[in-house]
mmJSON file of the N, C-alpha and C atoms, coordinates in Angstrom:
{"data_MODEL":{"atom_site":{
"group_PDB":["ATOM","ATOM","ATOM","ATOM","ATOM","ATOM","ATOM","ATOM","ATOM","ATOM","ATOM","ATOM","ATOM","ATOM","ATOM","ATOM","ATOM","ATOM","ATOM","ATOM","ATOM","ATOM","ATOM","ATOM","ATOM","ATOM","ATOM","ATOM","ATOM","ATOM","ATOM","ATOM","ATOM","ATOM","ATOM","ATOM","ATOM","ATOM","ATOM","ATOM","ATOM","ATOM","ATOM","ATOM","ATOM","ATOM","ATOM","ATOM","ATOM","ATOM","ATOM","ATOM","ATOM","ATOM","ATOM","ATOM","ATOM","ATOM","ATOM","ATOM","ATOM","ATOM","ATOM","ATOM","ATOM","ATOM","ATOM","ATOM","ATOM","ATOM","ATOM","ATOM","ATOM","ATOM","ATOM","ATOM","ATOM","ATOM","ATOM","ATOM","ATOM","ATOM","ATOM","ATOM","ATOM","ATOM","ATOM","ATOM","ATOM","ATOM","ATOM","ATOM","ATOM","ATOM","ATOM","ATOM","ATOM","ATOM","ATOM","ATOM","ATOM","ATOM","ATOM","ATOM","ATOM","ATOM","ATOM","ATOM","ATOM","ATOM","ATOM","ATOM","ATOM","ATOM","ATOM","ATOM","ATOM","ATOM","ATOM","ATOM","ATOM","ATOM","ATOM","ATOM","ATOM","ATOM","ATOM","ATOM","ATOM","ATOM","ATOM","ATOM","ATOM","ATOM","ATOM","ATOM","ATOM","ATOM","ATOM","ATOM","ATOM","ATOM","ATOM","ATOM","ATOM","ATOM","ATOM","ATOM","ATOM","ATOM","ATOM","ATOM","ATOM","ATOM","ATOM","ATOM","ATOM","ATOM","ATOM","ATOM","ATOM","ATOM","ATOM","ATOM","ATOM","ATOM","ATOM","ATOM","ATOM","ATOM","ATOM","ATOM","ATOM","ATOM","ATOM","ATOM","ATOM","ATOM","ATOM","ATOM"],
"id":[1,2,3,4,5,6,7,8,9,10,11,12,13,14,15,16,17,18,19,20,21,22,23,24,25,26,27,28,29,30,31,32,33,34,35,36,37,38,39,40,41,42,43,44,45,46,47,48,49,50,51,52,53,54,55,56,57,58,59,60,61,62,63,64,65,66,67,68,69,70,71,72,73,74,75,76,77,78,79,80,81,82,83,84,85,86,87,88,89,90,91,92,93,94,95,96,97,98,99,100,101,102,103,104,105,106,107,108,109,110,111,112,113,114,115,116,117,118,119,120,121,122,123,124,125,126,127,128,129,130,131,132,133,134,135,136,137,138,139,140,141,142,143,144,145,146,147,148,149,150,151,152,153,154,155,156,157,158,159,160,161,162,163,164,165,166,167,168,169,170,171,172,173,174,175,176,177,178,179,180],
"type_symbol":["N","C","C","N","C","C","N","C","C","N","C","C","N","C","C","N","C","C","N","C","C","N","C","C","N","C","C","N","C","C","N","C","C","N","C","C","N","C","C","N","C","C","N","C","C","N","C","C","N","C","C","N","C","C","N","C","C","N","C","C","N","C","C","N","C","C","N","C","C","N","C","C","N","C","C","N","C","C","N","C","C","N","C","C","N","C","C","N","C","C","N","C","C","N","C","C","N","C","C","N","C","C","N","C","C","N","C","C","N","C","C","N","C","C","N","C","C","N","C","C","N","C","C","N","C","C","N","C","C","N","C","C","N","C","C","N","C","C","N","C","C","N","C","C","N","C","C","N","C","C","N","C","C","N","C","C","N","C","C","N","C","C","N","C","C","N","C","C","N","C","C","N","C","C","N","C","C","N","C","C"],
"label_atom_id":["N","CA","C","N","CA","C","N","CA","C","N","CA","C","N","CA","C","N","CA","C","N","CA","C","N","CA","C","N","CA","C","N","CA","C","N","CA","C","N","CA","C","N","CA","C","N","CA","C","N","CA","C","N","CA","C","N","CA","C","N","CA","C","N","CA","C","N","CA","C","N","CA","C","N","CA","C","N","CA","C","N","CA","C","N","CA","C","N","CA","C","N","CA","C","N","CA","C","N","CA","C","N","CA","C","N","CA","C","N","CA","C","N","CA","C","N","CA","C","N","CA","C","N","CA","C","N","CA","C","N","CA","C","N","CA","C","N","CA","C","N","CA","C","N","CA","C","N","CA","C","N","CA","C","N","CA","C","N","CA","C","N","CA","C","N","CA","C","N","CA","C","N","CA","C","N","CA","C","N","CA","C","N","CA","C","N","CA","C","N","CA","C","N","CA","C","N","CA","C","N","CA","C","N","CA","C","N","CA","C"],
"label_alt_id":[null,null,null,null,null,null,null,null,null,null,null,null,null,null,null,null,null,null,null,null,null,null,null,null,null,null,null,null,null,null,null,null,null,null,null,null,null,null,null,null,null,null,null,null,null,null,null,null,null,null,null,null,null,null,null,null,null,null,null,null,null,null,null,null,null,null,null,null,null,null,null,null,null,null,null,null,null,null,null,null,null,null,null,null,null,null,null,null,null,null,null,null,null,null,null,null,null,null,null,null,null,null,null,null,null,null,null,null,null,null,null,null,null,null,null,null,null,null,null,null,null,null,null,null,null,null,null,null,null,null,null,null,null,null,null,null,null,null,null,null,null,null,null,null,null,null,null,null,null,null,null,null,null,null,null,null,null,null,null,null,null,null,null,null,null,null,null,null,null,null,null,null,null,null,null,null,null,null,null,null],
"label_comp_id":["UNK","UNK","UNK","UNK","UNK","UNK","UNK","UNK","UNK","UNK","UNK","UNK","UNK","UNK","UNK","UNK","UNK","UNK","UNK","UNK","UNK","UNK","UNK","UNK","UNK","UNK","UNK","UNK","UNK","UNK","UNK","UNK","UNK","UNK","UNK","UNK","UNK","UNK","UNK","UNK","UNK","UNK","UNK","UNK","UNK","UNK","UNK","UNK","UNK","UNK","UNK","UNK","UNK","UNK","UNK","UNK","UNK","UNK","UNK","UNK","UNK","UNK","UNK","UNK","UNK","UNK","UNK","UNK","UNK","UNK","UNK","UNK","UNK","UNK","UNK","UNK","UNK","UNK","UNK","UNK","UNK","UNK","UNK","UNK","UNK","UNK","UNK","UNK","UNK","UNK","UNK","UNK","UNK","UNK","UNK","UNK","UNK","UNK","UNK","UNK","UNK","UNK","UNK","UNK","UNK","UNK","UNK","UNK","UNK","UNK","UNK","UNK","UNK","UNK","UNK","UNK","UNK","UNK","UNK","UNK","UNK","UNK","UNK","UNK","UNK","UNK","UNK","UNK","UNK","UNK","UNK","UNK","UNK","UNK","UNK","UNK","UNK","UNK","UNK","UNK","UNK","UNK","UNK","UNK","UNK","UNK","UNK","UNK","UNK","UNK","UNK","UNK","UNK","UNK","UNK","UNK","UNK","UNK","UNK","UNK","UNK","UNK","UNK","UNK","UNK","UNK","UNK","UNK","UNK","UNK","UNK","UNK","UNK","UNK","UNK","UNK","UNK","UNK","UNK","UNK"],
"label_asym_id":["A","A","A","A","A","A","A","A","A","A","A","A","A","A","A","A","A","A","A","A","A","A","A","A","A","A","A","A","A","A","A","A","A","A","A","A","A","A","A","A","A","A","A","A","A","A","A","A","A","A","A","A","A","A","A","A","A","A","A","A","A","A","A","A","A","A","A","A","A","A","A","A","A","A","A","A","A","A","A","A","A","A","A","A","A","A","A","A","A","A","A","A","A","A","A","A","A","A","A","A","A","A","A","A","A","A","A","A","A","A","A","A","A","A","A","A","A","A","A","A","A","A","A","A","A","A","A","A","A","A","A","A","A","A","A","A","A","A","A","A","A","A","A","A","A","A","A","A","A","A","A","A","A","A","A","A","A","A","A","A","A","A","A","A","A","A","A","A","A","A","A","A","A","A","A","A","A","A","A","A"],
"label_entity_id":["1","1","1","1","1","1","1","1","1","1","1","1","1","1","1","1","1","1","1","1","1","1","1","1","1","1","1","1","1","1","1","1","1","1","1","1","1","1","1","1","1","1","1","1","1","1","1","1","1","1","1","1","1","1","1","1","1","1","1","1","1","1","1","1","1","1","1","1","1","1","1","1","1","1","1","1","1","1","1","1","1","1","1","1","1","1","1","1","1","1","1","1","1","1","1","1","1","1","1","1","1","1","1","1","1","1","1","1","1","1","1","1","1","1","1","1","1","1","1","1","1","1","1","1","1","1","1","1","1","1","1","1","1","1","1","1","1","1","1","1","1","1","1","1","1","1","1","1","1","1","1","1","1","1","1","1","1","1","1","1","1","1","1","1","1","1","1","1","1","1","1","1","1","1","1","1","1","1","1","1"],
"label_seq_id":[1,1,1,2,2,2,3,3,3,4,4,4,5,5,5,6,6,6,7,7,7,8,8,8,9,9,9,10,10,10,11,11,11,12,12,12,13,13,13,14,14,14,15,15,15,16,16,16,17,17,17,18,18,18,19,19,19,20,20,20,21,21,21,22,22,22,23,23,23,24,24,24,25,25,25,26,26,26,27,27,27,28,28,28,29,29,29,30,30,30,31,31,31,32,32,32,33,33,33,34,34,34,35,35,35,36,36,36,37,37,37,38,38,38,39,39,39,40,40,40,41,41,41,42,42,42,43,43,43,44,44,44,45,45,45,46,46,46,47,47,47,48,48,48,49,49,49,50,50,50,51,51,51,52,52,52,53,53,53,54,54,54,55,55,55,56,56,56,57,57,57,58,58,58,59,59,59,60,60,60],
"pdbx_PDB_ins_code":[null,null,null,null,null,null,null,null,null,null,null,null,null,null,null,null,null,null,null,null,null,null,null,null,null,null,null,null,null,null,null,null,null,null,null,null,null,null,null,null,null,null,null,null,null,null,null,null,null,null,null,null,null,null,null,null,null,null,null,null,null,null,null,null,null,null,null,null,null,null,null,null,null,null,null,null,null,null,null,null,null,null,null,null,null,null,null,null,null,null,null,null,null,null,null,null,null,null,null,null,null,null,null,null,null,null,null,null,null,null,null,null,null,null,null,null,null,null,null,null,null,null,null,null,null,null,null,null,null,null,null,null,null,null,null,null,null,null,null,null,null,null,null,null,null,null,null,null,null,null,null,null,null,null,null,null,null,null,null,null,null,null,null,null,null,null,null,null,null,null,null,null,null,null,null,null,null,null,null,null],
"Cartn_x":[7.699,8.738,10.059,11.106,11.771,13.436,14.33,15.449,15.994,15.369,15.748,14.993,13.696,13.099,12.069,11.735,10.923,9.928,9.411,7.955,6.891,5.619,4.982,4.224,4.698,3.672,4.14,5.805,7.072,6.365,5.507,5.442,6.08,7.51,8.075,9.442,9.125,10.321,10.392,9.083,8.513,9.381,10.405,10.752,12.648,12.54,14.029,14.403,13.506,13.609,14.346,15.078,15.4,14.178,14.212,13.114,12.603,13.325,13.138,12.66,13.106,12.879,11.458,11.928,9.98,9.995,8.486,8.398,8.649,9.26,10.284,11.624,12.419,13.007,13.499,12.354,12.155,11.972,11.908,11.183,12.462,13.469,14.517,15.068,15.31,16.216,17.338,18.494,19.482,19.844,21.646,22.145,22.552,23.397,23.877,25.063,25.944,26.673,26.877,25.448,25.131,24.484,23.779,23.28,24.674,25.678,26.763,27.606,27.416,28.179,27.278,26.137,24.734,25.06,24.614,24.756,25.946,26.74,28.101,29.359,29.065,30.207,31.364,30.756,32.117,31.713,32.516,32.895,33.423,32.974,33.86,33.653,33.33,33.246,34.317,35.374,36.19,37.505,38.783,40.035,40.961,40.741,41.51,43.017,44.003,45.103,44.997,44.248,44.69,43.301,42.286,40.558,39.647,40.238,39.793,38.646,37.698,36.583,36.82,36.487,36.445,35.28,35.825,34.991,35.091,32.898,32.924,32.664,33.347,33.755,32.891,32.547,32.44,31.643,30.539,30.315,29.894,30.876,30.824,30.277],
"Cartn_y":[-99.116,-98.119,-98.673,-97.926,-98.341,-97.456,-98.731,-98.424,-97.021,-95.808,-94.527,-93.732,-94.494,-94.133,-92.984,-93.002,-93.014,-92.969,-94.07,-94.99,-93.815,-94.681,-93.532,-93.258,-94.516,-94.367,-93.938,-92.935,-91.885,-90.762,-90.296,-89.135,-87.959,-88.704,-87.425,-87.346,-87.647,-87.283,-85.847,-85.431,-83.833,-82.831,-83.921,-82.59,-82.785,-83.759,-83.858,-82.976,-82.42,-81.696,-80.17,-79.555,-78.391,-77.721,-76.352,-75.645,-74.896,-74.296,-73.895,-74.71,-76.041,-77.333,-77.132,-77.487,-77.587,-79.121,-79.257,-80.73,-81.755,-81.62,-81.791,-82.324,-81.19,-81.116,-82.212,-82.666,-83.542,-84.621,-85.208,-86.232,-87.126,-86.375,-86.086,-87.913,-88.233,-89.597,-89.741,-90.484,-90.666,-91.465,-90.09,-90.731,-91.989,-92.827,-93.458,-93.651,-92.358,-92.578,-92.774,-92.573,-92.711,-94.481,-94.714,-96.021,-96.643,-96.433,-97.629,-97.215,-96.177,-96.088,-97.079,-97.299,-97.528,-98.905,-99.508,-100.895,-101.613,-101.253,-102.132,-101.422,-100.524,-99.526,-98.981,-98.526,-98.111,-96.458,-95.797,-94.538,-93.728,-93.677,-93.215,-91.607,-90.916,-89.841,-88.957,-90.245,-89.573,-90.613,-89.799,-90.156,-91.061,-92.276,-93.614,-92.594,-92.082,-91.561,-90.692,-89.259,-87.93,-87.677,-88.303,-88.033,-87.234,-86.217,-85.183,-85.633,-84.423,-84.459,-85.476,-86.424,-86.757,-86.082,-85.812,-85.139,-86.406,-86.627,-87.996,-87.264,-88.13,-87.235,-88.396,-89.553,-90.364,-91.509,-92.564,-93.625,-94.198,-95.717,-96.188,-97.693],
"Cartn_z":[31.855,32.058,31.525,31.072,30.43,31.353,31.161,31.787,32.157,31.132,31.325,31.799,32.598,32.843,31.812,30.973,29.911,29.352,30.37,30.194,30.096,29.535,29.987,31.291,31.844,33.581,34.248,34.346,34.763,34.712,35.864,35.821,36.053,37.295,37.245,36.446,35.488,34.52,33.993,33.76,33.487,34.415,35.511,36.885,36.54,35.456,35.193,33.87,33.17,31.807,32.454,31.341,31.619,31.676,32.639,32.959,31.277,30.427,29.143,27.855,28.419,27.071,26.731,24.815,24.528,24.904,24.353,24.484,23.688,22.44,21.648,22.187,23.18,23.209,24.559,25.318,26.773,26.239,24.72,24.165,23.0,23.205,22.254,22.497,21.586,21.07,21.801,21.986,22.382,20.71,20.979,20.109,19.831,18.335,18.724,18.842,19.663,20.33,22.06,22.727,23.524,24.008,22.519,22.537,22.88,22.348,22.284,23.766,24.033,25.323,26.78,26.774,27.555,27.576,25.883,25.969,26.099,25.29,25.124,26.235,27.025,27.755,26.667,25.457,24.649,24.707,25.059,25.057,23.976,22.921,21.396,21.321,22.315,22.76,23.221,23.914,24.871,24.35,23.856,23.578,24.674,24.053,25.209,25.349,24.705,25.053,26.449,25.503,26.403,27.306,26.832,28.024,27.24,26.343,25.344,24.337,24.033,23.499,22.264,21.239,20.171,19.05,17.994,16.886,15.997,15.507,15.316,13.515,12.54,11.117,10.693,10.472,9.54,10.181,9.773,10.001,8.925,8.963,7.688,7.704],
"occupancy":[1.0,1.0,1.0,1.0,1.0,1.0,1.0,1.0,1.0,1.0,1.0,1.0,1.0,1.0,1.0,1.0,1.0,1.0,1.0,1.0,1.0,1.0,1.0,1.0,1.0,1.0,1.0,1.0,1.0,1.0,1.0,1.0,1.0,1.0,1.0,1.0,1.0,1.0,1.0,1.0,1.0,1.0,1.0,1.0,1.0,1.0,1.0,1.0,1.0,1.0,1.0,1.0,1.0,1.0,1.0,1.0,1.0,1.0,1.0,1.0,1.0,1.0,1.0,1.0,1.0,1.0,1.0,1.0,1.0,1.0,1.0,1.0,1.0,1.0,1.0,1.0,1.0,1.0,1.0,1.0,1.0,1.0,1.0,1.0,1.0,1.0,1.0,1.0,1.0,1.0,1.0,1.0,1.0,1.0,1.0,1.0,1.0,1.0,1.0,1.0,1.0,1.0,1.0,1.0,1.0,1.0,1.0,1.0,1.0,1.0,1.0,1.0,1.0,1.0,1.0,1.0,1.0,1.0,1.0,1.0,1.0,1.0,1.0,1.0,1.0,1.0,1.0,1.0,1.0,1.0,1.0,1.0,1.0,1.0,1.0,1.0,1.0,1.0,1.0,1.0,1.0,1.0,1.0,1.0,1.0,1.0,1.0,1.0,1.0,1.0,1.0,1.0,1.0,1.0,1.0,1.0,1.0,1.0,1.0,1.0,1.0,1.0,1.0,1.0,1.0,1.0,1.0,1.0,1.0,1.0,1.0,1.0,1.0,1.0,1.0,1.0,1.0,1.0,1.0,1.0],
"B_iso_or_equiv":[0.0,0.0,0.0,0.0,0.0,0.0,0.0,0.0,0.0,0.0,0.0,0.0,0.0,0.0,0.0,0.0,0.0,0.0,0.0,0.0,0.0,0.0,0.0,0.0,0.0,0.0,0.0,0.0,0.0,0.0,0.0,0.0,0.0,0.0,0.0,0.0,0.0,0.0,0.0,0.0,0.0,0.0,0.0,0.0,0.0,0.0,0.0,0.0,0.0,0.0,0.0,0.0,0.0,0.0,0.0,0.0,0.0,0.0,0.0,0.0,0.0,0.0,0.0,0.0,0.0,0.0,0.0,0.0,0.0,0.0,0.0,0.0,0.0,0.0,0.0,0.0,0.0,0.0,0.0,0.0,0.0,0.0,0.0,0.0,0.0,0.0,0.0,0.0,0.0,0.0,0.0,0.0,0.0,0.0,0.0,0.0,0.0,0.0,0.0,0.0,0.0,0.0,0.0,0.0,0.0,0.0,0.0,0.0,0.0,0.0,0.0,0.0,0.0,0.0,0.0,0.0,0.0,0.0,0.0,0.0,0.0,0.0,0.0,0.0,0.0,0.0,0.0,0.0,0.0,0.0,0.0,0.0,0.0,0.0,0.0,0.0,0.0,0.0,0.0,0.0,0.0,0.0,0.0,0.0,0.0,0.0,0.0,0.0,0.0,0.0,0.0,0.0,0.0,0.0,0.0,0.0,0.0,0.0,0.0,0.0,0.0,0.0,0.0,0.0,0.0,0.0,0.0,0.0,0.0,0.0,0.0,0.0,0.0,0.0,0.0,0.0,0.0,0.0,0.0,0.0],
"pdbx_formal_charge":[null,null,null,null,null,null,null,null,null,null,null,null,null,null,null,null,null,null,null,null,null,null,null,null,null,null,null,null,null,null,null,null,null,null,null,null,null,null,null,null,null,null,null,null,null,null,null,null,null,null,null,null,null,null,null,null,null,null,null,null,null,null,null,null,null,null,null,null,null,null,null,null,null,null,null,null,null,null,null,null,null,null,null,null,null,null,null,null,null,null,null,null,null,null,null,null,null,null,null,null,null,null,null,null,null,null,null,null,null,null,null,null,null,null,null,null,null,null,null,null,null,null,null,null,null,null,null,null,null,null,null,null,null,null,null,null,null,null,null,null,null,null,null,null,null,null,null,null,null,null,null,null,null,null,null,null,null,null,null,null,null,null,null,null,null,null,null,null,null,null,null,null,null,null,null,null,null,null,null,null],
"auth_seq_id":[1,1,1,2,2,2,3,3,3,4,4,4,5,5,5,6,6,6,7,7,7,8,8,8,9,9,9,10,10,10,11,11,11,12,12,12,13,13,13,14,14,14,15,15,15,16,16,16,17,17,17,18,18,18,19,19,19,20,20,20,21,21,21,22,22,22,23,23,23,24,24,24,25,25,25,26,26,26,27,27,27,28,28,28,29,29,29,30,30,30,31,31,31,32,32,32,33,33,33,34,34,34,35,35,35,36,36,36,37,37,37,38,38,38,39,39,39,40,40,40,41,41,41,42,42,42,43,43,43,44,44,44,45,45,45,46,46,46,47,47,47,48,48,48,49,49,49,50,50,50,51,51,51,52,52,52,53,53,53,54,54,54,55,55,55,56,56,56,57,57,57,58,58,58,59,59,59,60,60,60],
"auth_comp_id":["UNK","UNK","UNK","UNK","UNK","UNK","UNK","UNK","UNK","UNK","UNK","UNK","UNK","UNK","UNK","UNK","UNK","UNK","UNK","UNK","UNK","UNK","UNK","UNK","UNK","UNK","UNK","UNK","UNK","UNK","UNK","UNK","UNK","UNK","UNK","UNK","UNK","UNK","UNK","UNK","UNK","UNK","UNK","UNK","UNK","UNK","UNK","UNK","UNK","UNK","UNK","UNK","UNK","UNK","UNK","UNK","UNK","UNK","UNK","UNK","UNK","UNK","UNK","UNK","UNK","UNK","UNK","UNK","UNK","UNK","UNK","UNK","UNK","UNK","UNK","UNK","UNK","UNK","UNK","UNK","UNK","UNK","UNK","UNK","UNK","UNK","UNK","UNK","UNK","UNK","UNK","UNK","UNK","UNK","UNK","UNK","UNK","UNK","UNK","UNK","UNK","UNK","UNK","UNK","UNK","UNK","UNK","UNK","UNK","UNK","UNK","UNK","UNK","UNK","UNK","UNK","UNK","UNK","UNK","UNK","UNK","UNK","UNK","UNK","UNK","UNK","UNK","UNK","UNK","UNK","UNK","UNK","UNK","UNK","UNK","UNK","UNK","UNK","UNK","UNK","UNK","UNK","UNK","UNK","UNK","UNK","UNK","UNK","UNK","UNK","UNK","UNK","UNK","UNK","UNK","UNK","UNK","UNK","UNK","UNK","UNK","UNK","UNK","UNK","UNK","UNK","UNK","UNK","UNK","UNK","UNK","UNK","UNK","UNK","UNK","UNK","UNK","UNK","UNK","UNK"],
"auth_asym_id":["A","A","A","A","A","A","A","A","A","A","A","A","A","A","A","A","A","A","A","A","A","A","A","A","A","A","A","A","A","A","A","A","A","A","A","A","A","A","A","A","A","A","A","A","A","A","A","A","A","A","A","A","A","A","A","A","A","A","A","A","A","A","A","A","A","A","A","A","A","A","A","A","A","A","A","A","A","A","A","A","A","A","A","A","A","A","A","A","A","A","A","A","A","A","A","A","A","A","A","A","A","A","A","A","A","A","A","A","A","A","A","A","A","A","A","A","A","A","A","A","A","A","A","A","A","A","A","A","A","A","A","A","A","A","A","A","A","A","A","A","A","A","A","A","A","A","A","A","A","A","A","A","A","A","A","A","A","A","A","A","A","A","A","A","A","A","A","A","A","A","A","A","A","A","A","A","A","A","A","A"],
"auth_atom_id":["N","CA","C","N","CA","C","N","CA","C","N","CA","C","N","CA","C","N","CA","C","N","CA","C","N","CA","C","N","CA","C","N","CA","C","N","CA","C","N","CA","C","N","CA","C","N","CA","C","N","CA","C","N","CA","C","N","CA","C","N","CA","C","N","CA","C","N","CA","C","N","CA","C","N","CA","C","N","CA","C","N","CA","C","N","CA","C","N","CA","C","N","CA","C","N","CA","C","N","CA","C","N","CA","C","N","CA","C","N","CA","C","N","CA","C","N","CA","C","N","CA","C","N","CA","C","N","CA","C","N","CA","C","N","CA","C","N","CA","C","N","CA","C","N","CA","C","N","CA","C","N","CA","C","N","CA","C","N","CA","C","N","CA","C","N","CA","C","N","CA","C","N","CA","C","N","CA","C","N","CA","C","N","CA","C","N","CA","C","N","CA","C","N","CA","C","N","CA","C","N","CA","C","N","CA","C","N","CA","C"],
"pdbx_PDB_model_num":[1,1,1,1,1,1,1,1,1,1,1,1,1,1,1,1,1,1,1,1,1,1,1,1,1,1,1,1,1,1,1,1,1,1,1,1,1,1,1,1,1,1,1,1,1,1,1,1,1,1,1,1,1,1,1,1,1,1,1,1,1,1,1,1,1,1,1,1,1,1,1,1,1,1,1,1,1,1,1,1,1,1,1,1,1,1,1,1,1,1,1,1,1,1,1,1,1,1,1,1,1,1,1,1,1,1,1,1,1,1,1,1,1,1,1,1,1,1,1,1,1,1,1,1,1,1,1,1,1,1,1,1,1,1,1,1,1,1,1,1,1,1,1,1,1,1,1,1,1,1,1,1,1,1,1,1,1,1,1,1,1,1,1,1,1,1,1,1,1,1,1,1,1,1,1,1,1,1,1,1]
}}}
């Protein structure tokens, strides 16, 4: 099993999916802007100034 609970021996993860999700959609990746928020605590999501959404344009 894996930190996000994931694994495949998680059976009830099936009870955390939206009721409409395909199974595609319950199976889905984490971005990696999520990866970097998880591992390293960086938030590049959310504007250190004002708290506000960030629109991510570019990775280089």
């Amino acid at each position: 099993m894996t930190p996000a609970k994931r694994g495949k021996s998680n059976k009830a993860s099936a009870s955390h999916a939206p009721e409409g999700a395909t199974p595609t959609e319950r199976r889905a990746a984490m971005s990696w802007a999520q990866r970097l928020k998880r591992v390293f605590h960086i938030d590049i999501e959310t504007c250190k100034t004002c708290g506000g959404r960030v629109k991510i344009i570019a990775c280089i």
